[in-house]
C-alpha positions, 0 to 999 in steps of 0.5 A, spaced: 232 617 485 228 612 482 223 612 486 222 620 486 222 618 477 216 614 479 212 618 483 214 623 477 211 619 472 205 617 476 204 624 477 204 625 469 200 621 468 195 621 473 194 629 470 194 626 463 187 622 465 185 627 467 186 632 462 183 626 458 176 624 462 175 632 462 175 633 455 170 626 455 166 629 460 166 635 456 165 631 449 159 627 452 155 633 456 153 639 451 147 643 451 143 639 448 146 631 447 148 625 452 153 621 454 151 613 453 149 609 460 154 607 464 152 603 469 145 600 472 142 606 474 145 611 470 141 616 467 145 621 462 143 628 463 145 634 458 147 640 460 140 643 460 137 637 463 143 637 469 141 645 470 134 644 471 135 638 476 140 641 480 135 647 480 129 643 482 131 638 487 134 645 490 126 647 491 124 640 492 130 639 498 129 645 501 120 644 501 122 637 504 128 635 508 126 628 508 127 627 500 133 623 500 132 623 493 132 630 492 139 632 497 142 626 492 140 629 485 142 636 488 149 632 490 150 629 483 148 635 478 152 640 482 159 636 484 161 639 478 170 638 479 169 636 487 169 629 485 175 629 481 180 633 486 177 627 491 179 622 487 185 624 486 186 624 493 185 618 493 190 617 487 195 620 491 194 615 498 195 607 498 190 606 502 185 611 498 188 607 491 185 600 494 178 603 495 178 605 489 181 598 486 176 594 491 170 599 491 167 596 497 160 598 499 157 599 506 150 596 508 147 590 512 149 585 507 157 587 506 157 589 513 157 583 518 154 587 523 153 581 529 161 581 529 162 587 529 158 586 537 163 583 539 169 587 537 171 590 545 169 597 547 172 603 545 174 600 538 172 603 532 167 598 530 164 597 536 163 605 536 159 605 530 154 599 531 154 603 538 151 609 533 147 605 528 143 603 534 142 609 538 140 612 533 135 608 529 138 607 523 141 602 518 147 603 513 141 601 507 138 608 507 142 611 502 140 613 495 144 610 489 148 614 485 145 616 478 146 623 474 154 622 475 157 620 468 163 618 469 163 610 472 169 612 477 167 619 479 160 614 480 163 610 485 166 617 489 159 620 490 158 613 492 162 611 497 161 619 500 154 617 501 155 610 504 161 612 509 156 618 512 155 615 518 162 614 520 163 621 520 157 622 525 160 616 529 167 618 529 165 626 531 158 624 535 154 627 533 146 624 533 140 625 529 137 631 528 137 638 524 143 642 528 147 635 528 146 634 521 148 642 519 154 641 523 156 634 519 155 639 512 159 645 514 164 639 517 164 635 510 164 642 505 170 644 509 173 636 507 170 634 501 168 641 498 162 638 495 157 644 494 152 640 496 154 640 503 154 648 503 148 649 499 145 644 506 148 648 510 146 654 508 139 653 506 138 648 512 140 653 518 133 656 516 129 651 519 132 652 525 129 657 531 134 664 533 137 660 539 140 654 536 141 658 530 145 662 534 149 655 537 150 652 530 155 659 527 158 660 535 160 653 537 158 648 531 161 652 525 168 654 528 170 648 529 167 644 523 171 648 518 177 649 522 176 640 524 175 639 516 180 643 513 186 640 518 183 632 518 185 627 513 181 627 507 176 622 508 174 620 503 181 616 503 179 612 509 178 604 508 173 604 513 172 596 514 180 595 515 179 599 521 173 595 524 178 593 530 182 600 531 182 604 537 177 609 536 181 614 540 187 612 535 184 613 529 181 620 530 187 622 532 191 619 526 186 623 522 185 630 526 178 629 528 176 632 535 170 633 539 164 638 537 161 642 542 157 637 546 150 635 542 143 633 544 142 626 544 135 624 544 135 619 549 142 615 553 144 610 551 141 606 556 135 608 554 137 605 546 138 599 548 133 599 553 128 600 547 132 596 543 131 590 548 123 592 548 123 591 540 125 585 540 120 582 545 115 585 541 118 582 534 119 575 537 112 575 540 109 577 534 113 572 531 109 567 536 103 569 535 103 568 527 106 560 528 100 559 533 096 562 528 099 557 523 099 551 526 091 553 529 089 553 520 094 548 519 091 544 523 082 546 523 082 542 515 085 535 519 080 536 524 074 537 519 076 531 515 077 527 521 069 529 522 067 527 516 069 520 516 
């Protein structure tokens, strides 16, 4: 019973906060004045401002895919209340809670990625430093949070951008435009960001008819039925799982295997190359010594002549 008073009286407060973070939110944003910085990076938008980044960064993503920064702008000005039903998500779980409290980051300096080369085959960290390498990628691309007002909602946007790559580990899916879609449709189905949808729906444009055709008979049934049914992961503590059964995991979330995709090359192949780049990077790294001692030692030689 005291604990069902407890669970009550965190209920009502938790509402209670959120009521109050909306009314600031709505005090702070208006038409035409800004709330104050934040946090480092944080550049205040009004409503106006907000309407027009939302629409320009739209444009700008669909003529250039690549633009990181236009897809997070578009994330930011268009999350409207998403974030607050993801962090009260993560209100409502231990596991999220601590997120919230510690707010870890993901990238190469918080992440000791040679550690996690040794974690057994089949685990969860294994699997992912597995992706970042057949993939050709690092957890240092993503874009910094900007236009989100509230500190906390901040980190939210922040910890969804950072813990991508874990979700296209955990359904393996490579890099490209069909997988990419495919993990959009899946994410709007779990999160509920807009943005998701808005990539989704512009995005399958720039496919051709036959993997178009793919994208909504094979991928799309099961990314919305798979993210609606998972766990919200948005409350996951990745790095605590470093070391779990990746069949484990998935299981306890709800996630199974997308339709099969194309890699763009096997895994041999990755580390192959890997092996490849890393022979041309050491003997590059040779030949600049040489040319070092070389200089180094050309002025001793002259002053050796000279006397």
């Amino acid at each position: 019973m005291a604990s069902g008073r407890s669970l009550q009286l965190m209920a009502l407060r938790t509402s209670r906060q959120r009521l109050f973070n909306v009314s600031a939110a709505f005090r702070a944003r208006n038409l035409f004045s800004r709330a104050q910085p934040a946090y480092p990076g944080h550049y205040p938008l009004n409503t106006l401002e907000n309407a027009f980044m939302a629409v320009g960064s739209a444009i700008m993503a669909l003529r250039d895919p690549r633009r990181g920064d236009m897809i997070a702008a578009l994330g930011e000005t268009t999350a409207g209340y998403s974030l607050d039903r993801l962090r009260d998500a993560m209100l409502a779980s231990p596991e999220g809670r601590r997120v919230l409290k510690e707010r870890p980051s993901v990238n190469s300096d918080t992440v000791d990625m040679d550690k996690l080369r040794t974690l057994p085959e089949g685990t969860f960290g294994r699997a992912y430093i597995t992706w970042l390498e057949r993939c050709g990628v690092t957890p240092d691309t993503r874009e910094p949070v900007h236009y989100i007002d509230d500190l906390e909602l901040a980190y939210v946007m922040k910890r969804y951008r950072e813990s991508h790559d874990f979700y296209h580990c955990l359904c393996n899916l490579p890099v490209n435009v069909e997988s990419e879609l495919a993990l959009k449709f899946f994410e709007f189905a779990n999160f509920g960001l807009p943005m998701t949808l808005l990539s989704g729906a512009f995005g399958q444009l720039r496919l051709d008819s036959a993997k178009r055709a793919r994208l909504f008979k094979e991928y799309v049934p099961w990314a919305m039925q798979c993210g609606s049914s998972a766990k919200p992961l948005i409350t996951v503590y990745w790095e605590e799982r470093w070391g779990q059964d990746l069949a484990e995991m998935k299981k306890e979330l709800g996630i199974w295997d997308p339709p099969a995709a194309t890699w763009p090359a096997p895994l041999s192949e990755a580390a192959r190359a890997k092996r490849r780049k890393a022979a041309a990077e050491k003997a590059a790294r040779e030949k600049t010594e040489e040319e070092r001692q070389r200089y180094q030692a050309t002025p001793a030689q002259s002053n050796q002549s000279g006397v």
